[in-house]
LUMMARVO-999785 format. One record per residue (C-alpha): residue in three letters; y, z negated, x negated. Coordinates in nm, 4 decimals, padded with zeros to 6 digits, always signed. Each point is the difference from the previous one (the first is absolute). Example, Ala and Ser with C-alpha at 12.3 -4.5 7.8 and 13.67 -1.06 7.14 Angstrom:
BEGIN
 type        v        w        u
  ALA -00.4500 -00.7800 -01.2300
  SER +00.3440 +00.0660 -00.1370
This chain:
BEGIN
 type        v        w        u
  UNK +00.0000 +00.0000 +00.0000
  UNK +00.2583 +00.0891 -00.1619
  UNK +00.3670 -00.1860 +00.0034
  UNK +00.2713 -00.1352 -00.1493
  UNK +00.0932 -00.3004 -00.1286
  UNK +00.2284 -00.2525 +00.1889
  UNK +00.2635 -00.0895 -00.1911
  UNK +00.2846 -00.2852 +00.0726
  UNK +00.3288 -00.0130 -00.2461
  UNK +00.2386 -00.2842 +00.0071
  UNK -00.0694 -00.0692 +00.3858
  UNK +00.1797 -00.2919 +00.1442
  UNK +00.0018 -00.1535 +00.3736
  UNK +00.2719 -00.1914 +00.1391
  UNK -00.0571 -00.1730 +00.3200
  UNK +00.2880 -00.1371 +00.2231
  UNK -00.0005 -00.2233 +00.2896
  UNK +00.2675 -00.1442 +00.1892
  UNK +00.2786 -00.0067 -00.3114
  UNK -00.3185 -00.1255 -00.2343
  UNK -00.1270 +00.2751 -00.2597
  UNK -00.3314 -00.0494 -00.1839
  UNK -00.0933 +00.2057 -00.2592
  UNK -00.3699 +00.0707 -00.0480
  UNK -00.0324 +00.2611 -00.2197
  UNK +00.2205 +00.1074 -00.3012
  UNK -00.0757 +00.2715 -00.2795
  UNK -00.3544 +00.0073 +00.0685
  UNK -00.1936 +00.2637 -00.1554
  UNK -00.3116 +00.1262 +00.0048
  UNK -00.3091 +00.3023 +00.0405
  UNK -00.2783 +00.0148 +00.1946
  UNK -00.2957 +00.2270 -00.1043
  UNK -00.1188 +00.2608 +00.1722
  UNK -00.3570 -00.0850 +00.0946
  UNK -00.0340 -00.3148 -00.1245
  UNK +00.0459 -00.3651 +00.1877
  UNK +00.2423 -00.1702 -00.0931
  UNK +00.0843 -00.3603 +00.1185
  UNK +00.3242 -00.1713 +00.0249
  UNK +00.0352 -00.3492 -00.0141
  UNK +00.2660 -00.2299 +00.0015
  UNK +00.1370 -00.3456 +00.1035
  UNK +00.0397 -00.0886 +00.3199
  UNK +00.2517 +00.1214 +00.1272
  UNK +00.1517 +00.2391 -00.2407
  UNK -00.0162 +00.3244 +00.2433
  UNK -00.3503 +00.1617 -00.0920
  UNK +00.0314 +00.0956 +00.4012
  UNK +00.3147 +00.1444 -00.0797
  UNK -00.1199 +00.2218 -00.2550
  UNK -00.3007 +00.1193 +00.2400
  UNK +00.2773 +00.0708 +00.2203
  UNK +00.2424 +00.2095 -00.2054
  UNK -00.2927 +00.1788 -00.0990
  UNK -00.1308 +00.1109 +00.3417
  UNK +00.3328 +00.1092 +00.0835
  UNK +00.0849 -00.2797 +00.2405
  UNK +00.3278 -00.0961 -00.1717
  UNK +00.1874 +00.0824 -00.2905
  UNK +00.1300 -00.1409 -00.2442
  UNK +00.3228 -00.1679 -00.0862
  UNK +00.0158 +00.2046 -00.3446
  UNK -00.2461 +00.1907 -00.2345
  UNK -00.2361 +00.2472 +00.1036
  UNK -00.4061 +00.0595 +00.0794
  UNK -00.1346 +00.3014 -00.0144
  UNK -00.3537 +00.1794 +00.0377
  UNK +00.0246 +00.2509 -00.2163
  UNK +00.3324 +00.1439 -00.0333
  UNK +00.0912 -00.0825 +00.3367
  UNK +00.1846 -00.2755 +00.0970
  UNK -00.1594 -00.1924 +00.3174
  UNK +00.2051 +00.0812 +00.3085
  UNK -00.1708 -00.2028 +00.2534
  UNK -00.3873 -00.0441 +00.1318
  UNK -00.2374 +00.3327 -00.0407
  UNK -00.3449 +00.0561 +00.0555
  UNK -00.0671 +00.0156 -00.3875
  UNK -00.0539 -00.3889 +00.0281
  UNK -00.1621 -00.2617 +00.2456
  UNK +00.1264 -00.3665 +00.0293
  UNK -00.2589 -00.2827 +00.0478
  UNK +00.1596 -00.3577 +00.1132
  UNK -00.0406 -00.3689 -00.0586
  UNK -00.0124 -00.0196 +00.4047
  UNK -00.2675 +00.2085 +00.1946
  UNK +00.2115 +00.2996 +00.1541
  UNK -00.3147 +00.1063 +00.2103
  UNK +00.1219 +00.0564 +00.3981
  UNK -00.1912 -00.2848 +00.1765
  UNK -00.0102 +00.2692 +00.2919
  UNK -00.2229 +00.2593 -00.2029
  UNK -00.3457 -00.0097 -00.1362
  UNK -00.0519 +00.0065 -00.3564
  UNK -00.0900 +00.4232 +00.0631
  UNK +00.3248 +00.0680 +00.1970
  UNK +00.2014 -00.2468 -00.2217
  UNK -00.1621 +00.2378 -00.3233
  UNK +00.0772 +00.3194 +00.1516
  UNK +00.3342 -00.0765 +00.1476
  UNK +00.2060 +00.1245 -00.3091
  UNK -00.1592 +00.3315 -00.0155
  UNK +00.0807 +00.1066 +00.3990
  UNK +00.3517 -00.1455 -00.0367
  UNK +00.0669 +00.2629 -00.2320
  UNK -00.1383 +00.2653 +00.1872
  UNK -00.3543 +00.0089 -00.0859
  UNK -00.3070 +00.0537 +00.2862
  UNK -00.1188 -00.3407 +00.1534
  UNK -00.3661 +00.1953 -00.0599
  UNK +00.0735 +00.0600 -00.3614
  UNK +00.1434 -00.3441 -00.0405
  UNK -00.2819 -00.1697 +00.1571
  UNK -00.2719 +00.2065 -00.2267
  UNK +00.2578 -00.1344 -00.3203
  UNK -00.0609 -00.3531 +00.1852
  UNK -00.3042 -00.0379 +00.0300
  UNK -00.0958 +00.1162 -00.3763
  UNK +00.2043 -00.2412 -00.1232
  UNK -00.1098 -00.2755 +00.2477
  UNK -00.3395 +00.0696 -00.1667
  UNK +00.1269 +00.0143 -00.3765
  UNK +00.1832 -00.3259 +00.0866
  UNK -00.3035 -00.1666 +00.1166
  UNK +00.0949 -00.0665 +00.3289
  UNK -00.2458 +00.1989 +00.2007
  UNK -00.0475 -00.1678 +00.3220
  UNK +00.3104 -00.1321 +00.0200
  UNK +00.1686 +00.2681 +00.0934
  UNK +00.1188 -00.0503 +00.3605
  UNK +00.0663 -00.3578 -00.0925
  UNK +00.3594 -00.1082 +00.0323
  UNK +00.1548 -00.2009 -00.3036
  UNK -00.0585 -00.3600 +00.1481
  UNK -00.3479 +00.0481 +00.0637
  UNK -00.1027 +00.0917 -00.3969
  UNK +00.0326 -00.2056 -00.3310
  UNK +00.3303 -00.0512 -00.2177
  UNK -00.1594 +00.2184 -00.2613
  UNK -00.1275 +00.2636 +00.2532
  UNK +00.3545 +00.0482 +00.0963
  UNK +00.1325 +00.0669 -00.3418
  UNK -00.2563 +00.2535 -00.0243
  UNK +00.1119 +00.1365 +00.2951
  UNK +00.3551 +00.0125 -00.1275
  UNK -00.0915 +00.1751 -00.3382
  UNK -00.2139 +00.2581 +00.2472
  UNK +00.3229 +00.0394 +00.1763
  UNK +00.2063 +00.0292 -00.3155
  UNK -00.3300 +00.2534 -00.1527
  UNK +00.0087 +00.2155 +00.3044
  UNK +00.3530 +00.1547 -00.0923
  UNK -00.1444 +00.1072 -00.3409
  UNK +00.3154 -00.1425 -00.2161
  UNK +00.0514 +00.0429 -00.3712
  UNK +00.1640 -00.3111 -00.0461
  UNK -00.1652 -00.3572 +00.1582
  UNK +00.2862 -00.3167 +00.0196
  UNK -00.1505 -00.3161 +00.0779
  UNK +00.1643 -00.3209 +00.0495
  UNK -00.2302 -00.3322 -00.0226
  UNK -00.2646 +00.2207 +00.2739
  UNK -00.2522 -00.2997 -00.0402
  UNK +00.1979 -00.2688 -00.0228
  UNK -00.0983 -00.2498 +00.2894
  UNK -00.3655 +00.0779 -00.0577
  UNK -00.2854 -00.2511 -00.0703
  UNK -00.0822 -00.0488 -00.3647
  UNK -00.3114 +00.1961 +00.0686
  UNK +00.1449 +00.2306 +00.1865
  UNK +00.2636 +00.0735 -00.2284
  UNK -00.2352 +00.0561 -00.2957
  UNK -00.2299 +00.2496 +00.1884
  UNK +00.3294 +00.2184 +00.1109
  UNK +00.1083 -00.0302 -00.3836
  UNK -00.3448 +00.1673 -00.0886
  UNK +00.0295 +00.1941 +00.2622
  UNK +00.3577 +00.1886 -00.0489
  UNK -00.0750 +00.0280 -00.3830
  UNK -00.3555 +00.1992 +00.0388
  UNK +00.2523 +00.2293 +00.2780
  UNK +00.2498 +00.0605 -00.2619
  UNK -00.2511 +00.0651 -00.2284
  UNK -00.1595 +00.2854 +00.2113
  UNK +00.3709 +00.1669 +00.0912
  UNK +00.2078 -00.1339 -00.2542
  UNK +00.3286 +00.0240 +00.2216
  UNK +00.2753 -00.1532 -00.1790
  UNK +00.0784 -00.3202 +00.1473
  UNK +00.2535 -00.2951 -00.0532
  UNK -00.1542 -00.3083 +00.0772
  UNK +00.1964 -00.3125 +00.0647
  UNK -00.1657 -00.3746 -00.0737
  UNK +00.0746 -00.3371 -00.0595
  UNK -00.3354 -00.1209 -00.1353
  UNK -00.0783 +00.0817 -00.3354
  UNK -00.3621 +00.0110 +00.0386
  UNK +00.0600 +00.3210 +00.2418
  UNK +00.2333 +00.1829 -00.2331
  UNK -00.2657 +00.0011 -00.2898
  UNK -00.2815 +00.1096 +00.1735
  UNK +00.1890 +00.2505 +00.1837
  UNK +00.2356 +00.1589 -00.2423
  UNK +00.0193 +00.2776 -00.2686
  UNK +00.3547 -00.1100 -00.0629
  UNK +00.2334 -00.3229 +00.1137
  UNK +00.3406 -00.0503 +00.0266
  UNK +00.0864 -00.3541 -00.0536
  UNK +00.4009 -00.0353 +00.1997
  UNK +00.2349 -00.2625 -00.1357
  UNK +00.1222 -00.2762 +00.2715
  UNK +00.3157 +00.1267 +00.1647
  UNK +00.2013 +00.1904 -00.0579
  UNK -00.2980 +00.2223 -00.0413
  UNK -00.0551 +00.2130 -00.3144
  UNK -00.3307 +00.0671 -00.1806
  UNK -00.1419 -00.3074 -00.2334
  UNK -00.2843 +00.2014 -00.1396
  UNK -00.2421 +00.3046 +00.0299
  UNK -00.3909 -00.1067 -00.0696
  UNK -00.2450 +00.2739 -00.0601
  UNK -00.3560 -00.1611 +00.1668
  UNK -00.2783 +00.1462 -00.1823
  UNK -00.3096 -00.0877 +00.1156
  UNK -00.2981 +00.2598 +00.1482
  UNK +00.0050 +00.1096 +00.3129
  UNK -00.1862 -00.0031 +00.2420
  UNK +00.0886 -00.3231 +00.0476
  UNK -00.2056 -00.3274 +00.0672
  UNK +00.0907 -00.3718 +00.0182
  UNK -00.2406 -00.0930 -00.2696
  UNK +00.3159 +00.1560 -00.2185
  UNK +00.2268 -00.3325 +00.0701
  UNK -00.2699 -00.1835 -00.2421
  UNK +00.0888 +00.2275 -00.2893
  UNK +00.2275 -00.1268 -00.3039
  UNK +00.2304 +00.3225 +00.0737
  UNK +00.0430 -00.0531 +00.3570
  UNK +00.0875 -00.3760 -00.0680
  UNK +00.2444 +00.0853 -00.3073
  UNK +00.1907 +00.2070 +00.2843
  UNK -00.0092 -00.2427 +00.2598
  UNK +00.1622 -00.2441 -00.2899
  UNK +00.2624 +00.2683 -00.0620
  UNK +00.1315 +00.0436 +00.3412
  UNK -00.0327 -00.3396 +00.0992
  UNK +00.2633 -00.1410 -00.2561
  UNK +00.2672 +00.3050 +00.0649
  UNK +00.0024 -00.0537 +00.3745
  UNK +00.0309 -00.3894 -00.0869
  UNK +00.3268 +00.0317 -00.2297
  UNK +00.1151 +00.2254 +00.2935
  UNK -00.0993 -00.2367 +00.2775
  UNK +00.1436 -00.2739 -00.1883
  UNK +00.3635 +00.1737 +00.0367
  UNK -00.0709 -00.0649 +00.3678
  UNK +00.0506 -00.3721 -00.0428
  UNK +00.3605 +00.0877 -00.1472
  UNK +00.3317 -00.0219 +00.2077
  UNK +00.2541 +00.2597 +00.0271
  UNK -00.0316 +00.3401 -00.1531
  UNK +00.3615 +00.0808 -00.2156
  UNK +00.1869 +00.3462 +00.1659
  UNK +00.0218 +00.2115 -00.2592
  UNK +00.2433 +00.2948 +00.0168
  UNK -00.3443 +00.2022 +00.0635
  UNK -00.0661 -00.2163 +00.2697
  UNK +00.3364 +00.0427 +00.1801
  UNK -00.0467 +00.3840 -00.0339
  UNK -00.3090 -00.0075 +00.1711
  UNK +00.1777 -00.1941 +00.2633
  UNK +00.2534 +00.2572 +00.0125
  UNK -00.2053 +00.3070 +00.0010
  UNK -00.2271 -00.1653 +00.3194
  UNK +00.3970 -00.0725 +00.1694
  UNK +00.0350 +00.3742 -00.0318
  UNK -00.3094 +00.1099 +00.1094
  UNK +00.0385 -00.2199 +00.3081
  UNK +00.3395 +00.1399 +00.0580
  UNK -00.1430 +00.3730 -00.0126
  UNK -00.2824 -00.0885 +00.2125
  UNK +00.2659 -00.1331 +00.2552
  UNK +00.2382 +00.3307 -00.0141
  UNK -00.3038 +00.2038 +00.0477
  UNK -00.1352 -00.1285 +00.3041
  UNK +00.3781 -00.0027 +00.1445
């Protein structure tokens, strides 16, 4: 498959509510592989969700640019799928109509659609649960379900944001085995966002470890170890030499947490400016 990489140069975020402005991201900077997984993690807090959604096209940012390619992202496109912290299944639907419900909204036969759903219901192991709505099936049936509907659209790109957090410990782990034998069969790039350490090794080709707010990038670690991958790996002296790594940047970074008051920089009050503008644009425009 081929496609580009996703690249992000000096992007910042400034948020504002009431009179308040927060900034969450500032000069961050950073690639993402084409066909590899790459995991971001972060403290809490420090606008991983952000990123996924600046990336997907659902806002943009306050400075800097991200591209795919040469292009600069304009807004959402079909080249990538989104997969939430919170199930966005329609209680209404059964897992087949909530999997085939992208494809006819843009255009394509319900029959085709339903032949697309009901391969994938089967590569997703959830045959016989097909005509089952969401609250009558597992937690981690329904994030299948979700990455079938997120599959059926055939995207380059895969963004997802925390999809099993909320899950069992058991549950969890099987999903983790179970998305990382997936991307090893299609090898769709994908962005995946995490808080748990644990997950980002055995997931990733690549991490990006975030600073705490205002966000930039702390450090890139390369995760070498064989794929396919198995969770007999977390007892191996590489996998734990990793684990140390990552553990003690995203400590001196959640430690910053604990401090009070962040000095405003002349950066800082450009930022603020630029988001003033853009809000005053945004407000001539839809006069």
């Amino acid at each position: 498959m081929n496609i580009s990489k996703i690249k992000l140069q000096n992007v910042s975020k400034v948020y504002k509510q009431a009179d308040q402005f927060e900034i969450i991201l500032r000069n961050c900077s950073f690639e993402i592989k084409p066909g590899k997984l790459t995991v971001l993690i972060g403290p809490s807090g420090c606008g991983k969700s952000t990123l996924i959604k600046l990336i997907a096209g659902y806002e943009t940012p306050t400075m800097g640019s991200i591209q795919i390619g040469e292009k600069d992202i304009s807004g959402p496109g079909p080249d990538r799928a989104v997969v939430f912290q919170e199930t966005a299944l329609f209680p209404w639907m059964t897992l087949k109509d909530n999997i085939m419900f992208g494809p006819i909204q843009q255009g394509v036969s319900k029959s085709l659609a339903e032949k697309k759903s009901i391969e994938l219901i089967s590569k997703f192991g959830l045959n016989g649960f097909g005509d089952k709505f969401p609250h009558q099936v597992s937690g981690g049936m329904q994030r299948r379900a979700e990455l079938a509907r997120a599959f059926i659209n055939d995207p380059k790109i895969m963004l997802l944001d925390e999809p099993f957090r909320g899950l069992d410990h058991m549950t969890r782990g099987l999903m983790q085995e179970y998305y990382s034998s997936l991307f090893e069969e299609t090898h769709k790039t994908t962005l995946f966002v995490t808080s748990e350490v644990d997950e980002a090794i055995f997931l990733a080709d690549e991490i990006i470890v975030l600073s705490y707010k205002p966000t930039s990038l702390k450090a890139l670690i390369e995760v070498d170890l064989p794929r396919p991958r198995d969770f007999k790996m977390m007892t191996s002296l590489s996998y734990g030499k990793l684990k140390n790594k990552i553990i003690s940047l995203l400590y001196e970074e959640a430690l910053k947490g604990f401090s009070t008051g962040v000095s405003e920089s002349a950066e800082m009050k450009d930022l603020i400016e630029v988001s003033l503008l853009q809000e005053q644009l945004l407000e001539t425009k839809n006069d």
